[in-house]
N, C-alpha and C positions, 0 to 999 in steps of 0.2 A: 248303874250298879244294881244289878239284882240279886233279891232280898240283901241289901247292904253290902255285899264280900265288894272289896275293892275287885276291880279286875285287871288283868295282868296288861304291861301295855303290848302292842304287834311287835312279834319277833323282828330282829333287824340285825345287821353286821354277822355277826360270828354267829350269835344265836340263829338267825335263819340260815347259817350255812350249817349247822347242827340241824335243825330241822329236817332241815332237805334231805340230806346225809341218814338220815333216821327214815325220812320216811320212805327213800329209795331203798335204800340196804335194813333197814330194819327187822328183816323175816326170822322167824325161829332159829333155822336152822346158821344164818349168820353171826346171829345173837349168839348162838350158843359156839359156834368158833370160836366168834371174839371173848366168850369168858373163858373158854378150854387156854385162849393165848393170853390173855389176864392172869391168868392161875399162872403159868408158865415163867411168865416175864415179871410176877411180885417178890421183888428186892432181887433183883437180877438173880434170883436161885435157878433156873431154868438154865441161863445160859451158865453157871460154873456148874452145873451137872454133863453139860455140852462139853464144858471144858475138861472137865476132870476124866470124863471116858474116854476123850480126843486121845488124852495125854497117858492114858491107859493102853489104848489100841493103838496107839502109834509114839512109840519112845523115844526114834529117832526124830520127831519133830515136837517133842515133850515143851521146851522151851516154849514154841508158837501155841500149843496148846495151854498149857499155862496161864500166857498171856491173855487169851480168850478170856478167862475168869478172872483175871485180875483185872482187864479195862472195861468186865461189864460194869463189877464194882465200884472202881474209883468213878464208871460213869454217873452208875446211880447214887453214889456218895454226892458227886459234885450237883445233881440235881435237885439233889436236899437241899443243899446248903442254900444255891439258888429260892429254891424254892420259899426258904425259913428269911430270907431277907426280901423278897419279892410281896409273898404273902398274898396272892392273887386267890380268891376262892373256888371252886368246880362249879361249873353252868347249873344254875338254880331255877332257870326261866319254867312256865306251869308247860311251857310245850316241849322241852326236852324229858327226855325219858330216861331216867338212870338204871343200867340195867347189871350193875355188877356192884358190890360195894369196894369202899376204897379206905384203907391206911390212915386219910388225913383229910383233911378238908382243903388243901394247897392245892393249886393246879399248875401252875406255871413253873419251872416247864415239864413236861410229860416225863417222870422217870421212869417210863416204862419206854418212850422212844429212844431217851437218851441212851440206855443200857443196850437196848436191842441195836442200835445204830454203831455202837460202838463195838460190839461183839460181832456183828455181821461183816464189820472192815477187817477186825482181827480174823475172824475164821476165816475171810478171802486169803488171807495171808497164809493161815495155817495147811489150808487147802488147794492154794494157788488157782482157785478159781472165782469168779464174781459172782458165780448164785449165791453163797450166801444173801446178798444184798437184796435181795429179792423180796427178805422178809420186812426189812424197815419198810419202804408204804403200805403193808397189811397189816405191822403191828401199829401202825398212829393213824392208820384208817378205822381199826376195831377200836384205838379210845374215843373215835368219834362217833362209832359207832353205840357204843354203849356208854355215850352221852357224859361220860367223865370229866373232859380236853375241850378248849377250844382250837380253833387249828391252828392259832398261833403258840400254842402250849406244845402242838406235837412238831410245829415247824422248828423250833426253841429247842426242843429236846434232843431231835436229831441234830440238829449244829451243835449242840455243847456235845453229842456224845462222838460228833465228827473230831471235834477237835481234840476231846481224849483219846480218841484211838491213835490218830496222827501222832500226838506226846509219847502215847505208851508204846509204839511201835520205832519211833526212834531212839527212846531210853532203852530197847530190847536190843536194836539192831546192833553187834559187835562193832567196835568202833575198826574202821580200817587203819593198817598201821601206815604210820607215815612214813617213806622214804629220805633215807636222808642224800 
């Protein structure tokens, strides 16, 4: 111990995959993506901006636009909840770097993958194509980036917000009538 300060012990498991992830990807210019997509994605208002203009420029697929904003929500809603019964804290370790500030002290699991995971399924729908999807591993690549997330927080995230789009996409789809 010098001059007395305990010292931190050697990063290991998730912490040293935060590390690494830091000090590969950690340059200004990523840094600063990743809070541009932070800002973006806090409390899924990014994506019901997406949705709400979708549903503006394209009327005749208003309903799938709609949706957009409404499953990024109930994603990031269901991440809270998670979250507030979980109670897991954000990576404190002296070698991580926290490079954005955040809402809560909770980390598990990522409400910012959840929400983005779920909105990138719905806009593939909205859009009929699978780029959206492109964005979920950049957005829970930047919470590790900016040291927020462990990767089981943005892995967690993305599944819970897999499985609300799936819900919210079959509660949307018209039921087909049944033949008698």
């Amino acid at each position: 111990m010098p001059d007395g300060l305990p010292v931190a012990p050697p990063a290991s498991g998730e912490v040293a995959a935060l590390v690494a992830i830091q000090s590969t990807l950690g340059t200004p210019p990523v840094i600063e993506v990743a809070r541009a997509m932070s800002h973006f994605g806090e409390h899924a208002q990014g994506w019901v901006a997406v949705s709400a203009l979708g549903a503006l420029v394209m009327p005749k697929r208003r309903r799938d636009w709609v949706l957009v904003g409404v499953g990024a929500v109930a994603a990031h809603a269901a991440a809270i909840a998670i979250k507030l019964v979980v109670r897991r804290t954000r990576p404190h370790h002296p070698a991580i770097t926290v490079n954005v500030g955040t809402p809560s002290a909770l980390s598990f699991p990522s409400a910012h993958a959840t929400s983005t995971t779920a909105a990138a399924m719905l806009l593939s729908r909205a859009t009929r194509s699978p780029l959206p999807l492109a964005v979920v591993p950049a957005m829970a690549l930047s919470r590790l980036v900016l040291g927020v997330h462990y990767p089981t927080d943005v892995l967690a995230g993305a599944a819970v917000g897999a499985v609300v789009a799936r819900t919210a996409a079959c509660f949307a789809s018209p039921q087909k009538e049944k033949r008698k």
